[in-house]
C-alpha positions in Angstrom: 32.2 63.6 15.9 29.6 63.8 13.3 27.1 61.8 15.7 26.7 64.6 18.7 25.5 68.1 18.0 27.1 69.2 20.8 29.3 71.3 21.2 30.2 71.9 25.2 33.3 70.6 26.9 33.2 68.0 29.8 35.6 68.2 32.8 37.4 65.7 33.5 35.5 64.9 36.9 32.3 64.9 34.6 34.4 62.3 32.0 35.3 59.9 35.1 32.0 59.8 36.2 30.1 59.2 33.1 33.1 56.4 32.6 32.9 54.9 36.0 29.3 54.9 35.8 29.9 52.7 32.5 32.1 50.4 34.2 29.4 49.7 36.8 26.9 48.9 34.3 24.6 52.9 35.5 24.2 55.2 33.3 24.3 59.1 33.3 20.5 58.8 33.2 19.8 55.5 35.5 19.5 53.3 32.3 21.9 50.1 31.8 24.4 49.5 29.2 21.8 48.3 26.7 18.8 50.1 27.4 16.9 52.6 24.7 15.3 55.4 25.5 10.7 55.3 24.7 11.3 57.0 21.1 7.4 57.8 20.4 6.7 58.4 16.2 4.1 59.6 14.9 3.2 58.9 10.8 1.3 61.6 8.5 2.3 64.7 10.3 2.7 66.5 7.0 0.1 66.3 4.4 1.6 67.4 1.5 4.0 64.9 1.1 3.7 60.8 -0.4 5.2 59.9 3.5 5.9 61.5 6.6 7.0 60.9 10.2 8.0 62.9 13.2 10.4 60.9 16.1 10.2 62.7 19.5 11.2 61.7 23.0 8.4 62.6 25.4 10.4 64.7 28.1 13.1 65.0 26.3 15.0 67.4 23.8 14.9 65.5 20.6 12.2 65.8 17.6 12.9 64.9 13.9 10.7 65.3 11.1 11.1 63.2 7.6 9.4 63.8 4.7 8.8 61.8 1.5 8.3 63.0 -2.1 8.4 61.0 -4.5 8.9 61.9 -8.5 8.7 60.2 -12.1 12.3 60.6 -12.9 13.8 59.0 -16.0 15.9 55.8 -16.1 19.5 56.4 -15.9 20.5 52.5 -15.0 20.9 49.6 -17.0 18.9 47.5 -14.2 16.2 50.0 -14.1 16.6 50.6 -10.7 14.7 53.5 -8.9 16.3 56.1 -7.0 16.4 57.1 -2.9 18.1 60.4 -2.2 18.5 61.1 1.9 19.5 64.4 2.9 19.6 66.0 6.6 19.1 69.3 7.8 20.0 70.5 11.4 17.6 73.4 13.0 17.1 75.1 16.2 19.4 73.7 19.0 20.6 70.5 16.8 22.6 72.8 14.6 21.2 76.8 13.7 24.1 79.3 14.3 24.4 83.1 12.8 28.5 82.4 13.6 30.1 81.7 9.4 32.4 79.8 11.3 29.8 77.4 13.3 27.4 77.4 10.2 29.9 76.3 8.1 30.5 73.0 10.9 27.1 72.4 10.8 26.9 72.3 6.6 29.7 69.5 7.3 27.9 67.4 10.0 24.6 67.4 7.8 26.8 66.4 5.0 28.3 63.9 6.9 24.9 62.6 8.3 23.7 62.3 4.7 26.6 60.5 3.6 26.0 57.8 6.0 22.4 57.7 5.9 22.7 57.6 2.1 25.3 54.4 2.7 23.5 52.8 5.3 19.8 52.8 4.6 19.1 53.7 1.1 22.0 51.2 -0.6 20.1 48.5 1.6 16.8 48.7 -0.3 15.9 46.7 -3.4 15.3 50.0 -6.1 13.8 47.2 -8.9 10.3 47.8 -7.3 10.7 51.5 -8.1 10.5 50.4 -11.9 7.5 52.4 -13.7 8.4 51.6 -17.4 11.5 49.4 -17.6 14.0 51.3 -20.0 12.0 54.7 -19.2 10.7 55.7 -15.9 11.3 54.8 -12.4 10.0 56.1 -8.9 12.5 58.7 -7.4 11.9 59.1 -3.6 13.3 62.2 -1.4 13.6 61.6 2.0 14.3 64.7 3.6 15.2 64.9 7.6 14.6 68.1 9.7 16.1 67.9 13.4 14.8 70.2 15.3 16.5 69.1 17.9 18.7 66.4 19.4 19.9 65.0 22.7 22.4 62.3 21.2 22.4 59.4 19.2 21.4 61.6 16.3 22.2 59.4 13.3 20.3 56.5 14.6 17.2 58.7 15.4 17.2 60.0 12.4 17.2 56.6 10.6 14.3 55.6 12.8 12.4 58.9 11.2 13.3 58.1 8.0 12.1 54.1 8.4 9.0 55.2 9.5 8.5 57.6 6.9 9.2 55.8 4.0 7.0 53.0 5.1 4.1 55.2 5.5 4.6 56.2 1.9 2.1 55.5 -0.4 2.6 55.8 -4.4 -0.5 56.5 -6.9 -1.7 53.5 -8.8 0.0 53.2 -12.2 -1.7 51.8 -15.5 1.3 51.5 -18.3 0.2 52.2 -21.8 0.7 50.0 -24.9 2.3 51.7 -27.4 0.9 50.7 -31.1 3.6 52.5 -33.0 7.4 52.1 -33.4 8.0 55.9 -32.4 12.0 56.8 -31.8 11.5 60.1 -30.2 11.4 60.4 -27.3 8.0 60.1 -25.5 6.4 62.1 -22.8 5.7 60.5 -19.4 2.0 60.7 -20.3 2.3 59.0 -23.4 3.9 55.7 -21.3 1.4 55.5 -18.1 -1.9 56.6 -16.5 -1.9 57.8 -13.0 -4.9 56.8 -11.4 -5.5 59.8 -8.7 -7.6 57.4 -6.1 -5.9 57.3 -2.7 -7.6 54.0 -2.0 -5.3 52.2 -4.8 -2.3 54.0 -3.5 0.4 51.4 -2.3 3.6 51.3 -0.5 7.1 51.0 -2.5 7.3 47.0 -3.2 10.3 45.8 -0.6 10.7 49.3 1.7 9.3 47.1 4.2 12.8 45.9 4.5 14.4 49.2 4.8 16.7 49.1 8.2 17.0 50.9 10.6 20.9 52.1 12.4 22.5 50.9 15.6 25.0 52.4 17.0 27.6 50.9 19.6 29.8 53.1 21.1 32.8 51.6 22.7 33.5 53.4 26.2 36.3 53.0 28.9 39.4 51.3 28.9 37.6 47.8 28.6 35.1 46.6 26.4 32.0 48.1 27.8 29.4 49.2 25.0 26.5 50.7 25.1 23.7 51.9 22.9 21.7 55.3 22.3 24.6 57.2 23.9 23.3 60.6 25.3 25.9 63.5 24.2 27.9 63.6 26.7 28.9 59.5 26.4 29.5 60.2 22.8 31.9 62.6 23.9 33.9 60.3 26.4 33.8 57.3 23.7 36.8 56.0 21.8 35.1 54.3 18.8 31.2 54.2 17.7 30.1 51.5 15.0 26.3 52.6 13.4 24.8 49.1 12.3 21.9 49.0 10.2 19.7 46.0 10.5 16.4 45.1 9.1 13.9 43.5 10.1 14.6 40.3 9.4 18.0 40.6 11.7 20.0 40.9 8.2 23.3 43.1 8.7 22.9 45.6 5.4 25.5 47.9 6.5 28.7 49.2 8.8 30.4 52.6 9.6 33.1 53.2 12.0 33.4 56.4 13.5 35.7 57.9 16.3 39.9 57.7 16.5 40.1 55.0 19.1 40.9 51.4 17.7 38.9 48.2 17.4 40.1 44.9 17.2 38.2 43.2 14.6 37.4 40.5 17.5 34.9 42.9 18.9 33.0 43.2 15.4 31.0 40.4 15.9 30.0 41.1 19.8 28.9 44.7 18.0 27.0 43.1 15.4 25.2 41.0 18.1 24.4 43.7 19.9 23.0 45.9 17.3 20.8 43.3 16.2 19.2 42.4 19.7 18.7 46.0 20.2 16.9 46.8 16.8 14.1 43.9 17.3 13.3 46.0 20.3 13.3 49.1 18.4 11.2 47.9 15.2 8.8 46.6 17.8 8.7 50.5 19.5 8.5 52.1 16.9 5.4 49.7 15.3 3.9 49.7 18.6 3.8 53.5 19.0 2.4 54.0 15.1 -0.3 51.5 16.2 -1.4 53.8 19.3 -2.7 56.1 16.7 -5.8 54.6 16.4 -7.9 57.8 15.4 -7.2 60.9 13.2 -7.1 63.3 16.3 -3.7 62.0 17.8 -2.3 62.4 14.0 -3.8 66.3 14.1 -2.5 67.2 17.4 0.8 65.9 16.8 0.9 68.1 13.4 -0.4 70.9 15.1 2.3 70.5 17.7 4.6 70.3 15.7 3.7 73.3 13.9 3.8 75.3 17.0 7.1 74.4 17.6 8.6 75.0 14.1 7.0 78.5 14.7 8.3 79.2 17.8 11.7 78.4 17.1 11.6 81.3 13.6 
């Protein structure tokens, strides 16, 4: 499954317990069917980049990082739509390995992760407000995930890293320039726009306010129990997921099925209900924990945390 990083076997007492415990509506971890874990984020972790954002669990395993660079890339579109490119990266316990065999799993699974990421978020956001020079330039942005490490329900935690990111993202102010001769070479960025280098003008990408974030349902025991930020070992004992991404306006951009077990299409919109109530609490979470930082020193110690751990890890 491309959603669990792990990689151990459950016996089959531990598989009827975390199933039973299902039925009866407790959790592995005391939490009910429905129930999130306290994701904290922190924005601006890495200064070097247009947006950043780091998703940890206090107490827990996981911690993601997401960074945002954004380029002046030439229009290839006949809309003049910008670009979003998400790619994922597994480190330390969510994926390193010195085994060619187990590397090469891991190279999949980011792949994978990518894949749907790519379908899910990025294909949900209106690229027309990336536009520089219409029939030029456009705004390329690279949002690139780093999991450090995971304790299940990677793809959606990693969707909540790159939302955060990309809506702390600001671009530079851009002036375009009037050209006052019918030139048919072609032209040099500079010769098109001015970049105006005060961060005070800087603004977020027009619409990524609306970028979603992913849901996913997993579908566990022989009846029709579901559940929500599975830990790994409920991923492994489920017969189908569904990752829904939803913005914040309750909109359904996108769907992916994962897992062999069937779904009667009857269930579909029970998921889809479910997804939604559970990402109004998770937009609210997330804003609510970006709020907390109220003063630069929370934003330094969670980058030099962060760096600490990088570098114990290497």
């Amino acid at each position: 499954m491309v959603f669990s990083p792990s990689s151990k076997n459950l016996s089959q007492t531990e598989i009827d317990y975390t199933l039973q415990g299902c039925e009866v509506g407790i959790r592995v971890d005391g939490r009910s069917l429905k129930d999130v874990r306290p994701y904290q984020v922190s924005i601006g972790t890495l200064s070097l980049s247009n947006g950043s954002a780091r998703v940890f669990l206090p107490g827990g395993e996981t911690d993601i990082i997401c960074s945002v660079k954004a380029e002046v890339c030439p229009s290839t579109s006949q809309t003049d739509n910008g670009d979003i490119q998400i790619s994922v990266e597994l480190l330390g316990d969510a994926g390193v390995s010195t085994n060619f065999g187990m590397r090469n799993k891991t190279m999949k699974r980011e792949a994978e992760l990518s894949k749907i990421l790519q379908k899910l978020l990025a294909n949900a956001i209106d690229l027309r407000g990336l536009c520089i020079v219409p029939g030029k330039w456009v705004w390329g942005l690279y949002v690139d995930i780093l999991v450090l490490a995971s304790e299940g329900n990677l793809l959606d935690c990693c969707s909540f890293a790159a939302f955060s990111a990309l809506n702390a993202t600001l671009l530079p102010h851009i002036t375009c320039i009037k050209q006052t001769d019918d030139r048919k070479k072609p032209s040099k960025a500079s010769d098109d726009f001015l970049v105006d280098a005060d961060i005070s003008k800087a603004t977020p990408p027009p619409g990524i306010d609306l970028c979603p974030v992913v849901v996913t349902v997993s579908k566990v025991s022989n009846g029709n129990h579901m559940i929500v930020d599975a830990l790994p070992e409920e991923e492994m004992c489920a017969s189908a997921l569904v990752s829904v991404s939803v913005d914040q306006k309750g909109s359904i951009c996108g769907i992916q099925k994962c897992g062999s077990g069937s779904l009667p299409i009857s269930q579909l919109n029970h998921i889809t209900e479910v997804a939604t109530n559970v990402s109004s609490v998770l937009f609210k979470n997330i804003q609510a924990s970006i709020k907390k930082q109220s003063n630069c020193g929370e934003t330094s110690k969670a980058c030099s945390d962060l760096l600490f751990k990088v570098i114990k890890r290497f």
